[in-house]
Residue, then its C-alpha position, 0 to 999 in steps of 0.5 A: x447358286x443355280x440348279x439343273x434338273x435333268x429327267x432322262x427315259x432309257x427304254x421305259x426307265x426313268x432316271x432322274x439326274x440332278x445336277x448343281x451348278x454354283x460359284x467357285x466361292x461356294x463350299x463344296x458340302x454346301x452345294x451338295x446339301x442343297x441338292x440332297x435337300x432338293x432332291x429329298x423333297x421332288x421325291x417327296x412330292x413327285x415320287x409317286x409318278x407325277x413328274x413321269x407323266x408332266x410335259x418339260x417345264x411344267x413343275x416350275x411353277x409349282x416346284x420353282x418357289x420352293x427349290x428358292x426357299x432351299x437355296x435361300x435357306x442354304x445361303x442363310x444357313x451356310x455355317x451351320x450346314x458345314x457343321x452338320x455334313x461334318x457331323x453326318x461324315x462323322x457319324x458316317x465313319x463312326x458307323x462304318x468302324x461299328x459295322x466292322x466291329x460287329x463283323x470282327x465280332x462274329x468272325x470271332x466267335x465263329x473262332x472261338x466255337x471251333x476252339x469249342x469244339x476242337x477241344x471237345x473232340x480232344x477230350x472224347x478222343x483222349x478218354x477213348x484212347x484211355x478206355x483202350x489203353x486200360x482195356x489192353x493193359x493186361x494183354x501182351x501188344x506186340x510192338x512193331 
């Protein structure tokens, strides 16, 4: 598995692009572990600025080792990875159908106050019209 970490300046922008190139024989989920890995830990290290003032190819010494030691813990720890970007998709769908429930939930309770209320004014109107109609009672109201 070999890694391509591409830095690009857009008018005073920095963006960092990484990139993973490996064989076809390499899981898919396991690739895009190891650049999350990575990714996670330069972010960590050089987050704050560093890798923005460095000139090219200077962080191989001090971040090539350890980009290896993600590769080689990847590559030994293959199985259980798989394991865990299916867990983490899971706990990702799980999470998506909880946030949707909340949003149901409010929209309903939303529902549920303006039945609430529109019964409310159902009763203020119907005691009113009572009001008036006992008022009226004994006066003759011509019918058109």
């Amino acid at each position: 598995m070999y890694i391509l970490l591409i830095e690009v300046n857009i008018h005073d922008f920095a963006i960092c692009t990484y990139c993973v190139v490996a064989k076809e024989s390499v899981v898919k989920q396991i690739s895009i572990a190891f650049l999350e890995c990575v990714r996670a830990n330069f972010k960590k290290r050089y987050g704050s600025g560093k890798a923005d003032t460095t000139v090219a190819k200077s962080l191989n010494k001090d971040f090539g080792p350890i980009m290896k030691e993600h590769m080689q813990y990847i590559i030994e720890h293959a199985d259980e990875i798989e394991k865990l970007v299916k867990v983490k998709a899971q706990v990702s769908e799980v999470k998506s159908i909880m946030l949707d429930n909340i949003d149901k939930r409010r929209r309903l309770i939303y529902i549920v106050d303006r039945q609430r209320n529109a019964a409310t004014k159902k009763l203020i109107y119907k005691n009113g019209i009572t009001k008036v109609s006992h008022a009226t009672r004994h006066y003759k109201v011509p019918t058109f």
